[in-house]
C-alpha positions as CSV (number, residue, x, y, z in Angstrom):
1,X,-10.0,8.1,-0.5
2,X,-10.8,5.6,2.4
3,X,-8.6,3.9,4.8
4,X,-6.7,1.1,3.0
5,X,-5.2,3.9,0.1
6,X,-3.8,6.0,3.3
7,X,-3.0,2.5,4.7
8,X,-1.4,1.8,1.6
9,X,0.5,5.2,1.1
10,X,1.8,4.7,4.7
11,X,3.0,1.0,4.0
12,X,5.0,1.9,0.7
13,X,6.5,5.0,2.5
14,X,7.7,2.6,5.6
15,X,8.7,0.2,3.0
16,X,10.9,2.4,1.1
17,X,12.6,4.1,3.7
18,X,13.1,0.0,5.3
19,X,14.4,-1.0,2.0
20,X,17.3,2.1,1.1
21,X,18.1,1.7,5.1
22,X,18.6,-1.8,4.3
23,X,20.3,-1.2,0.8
24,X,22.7,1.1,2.3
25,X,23.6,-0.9,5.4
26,X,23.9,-4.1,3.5
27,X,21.1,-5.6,5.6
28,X,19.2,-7.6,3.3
29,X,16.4,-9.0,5.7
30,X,15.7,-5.0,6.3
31,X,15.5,-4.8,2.3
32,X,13.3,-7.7,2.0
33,X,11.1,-6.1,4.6
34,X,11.0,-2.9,3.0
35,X,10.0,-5.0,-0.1
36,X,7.1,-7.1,1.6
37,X,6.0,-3.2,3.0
38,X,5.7,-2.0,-0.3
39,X,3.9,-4.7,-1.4
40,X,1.5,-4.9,1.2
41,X,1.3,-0.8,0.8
42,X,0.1,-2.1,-3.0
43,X,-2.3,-4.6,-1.9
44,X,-4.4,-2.1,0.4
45,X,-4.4,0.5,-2.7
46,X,-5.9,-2.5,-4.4
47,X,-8.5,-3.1,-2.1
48,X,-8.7,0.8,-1.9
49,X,-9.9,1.1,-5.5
50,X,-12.3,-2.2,-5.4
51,X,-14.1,-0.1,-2.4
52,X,-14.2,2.9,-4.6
53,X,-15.1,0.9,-7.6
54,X,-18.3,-1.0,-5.8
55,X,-18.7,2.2,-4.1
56,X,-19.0,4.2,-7.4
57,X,-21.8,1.1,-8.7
58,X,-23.9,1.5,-5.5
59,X,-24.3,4.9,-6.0
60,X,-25.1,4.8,-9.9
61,X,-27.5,1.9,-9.0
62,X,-29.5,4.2,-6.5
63,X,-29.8,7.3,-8.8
């Protein structure tokens, strides 16, 4: 696990707690923030992997 998976685990948490604040105040720019969190939360688990992933080659390339 490198930094942009707990990057992205902390972004989806912040984004879910921002979006059920916002559901349950009615504040629908807090919702669509908690939304655009947990996306970006996504995108870093994305890059996350593609680390892991190139990581994984480069290691099976020098053994």
């Amino acid at each position: 696990m490198d930094r942009e998976h707990v990057k992205g685990a902390a972004d989806k948490a912040k984004g879910a707690i921002k979006q059920g604040a916002g559901k349950l105040t009615g504040d629908k720019e807090m919702e669509t923030g908690g939304k655009v969190d947990k996306a970006k939360g996504s995108a870093h688990n994305a890059a996350g992997d593609v680390k892991d992933l190139a990581r994984d080659a480069a290691d099976a390339v020098t053994k």
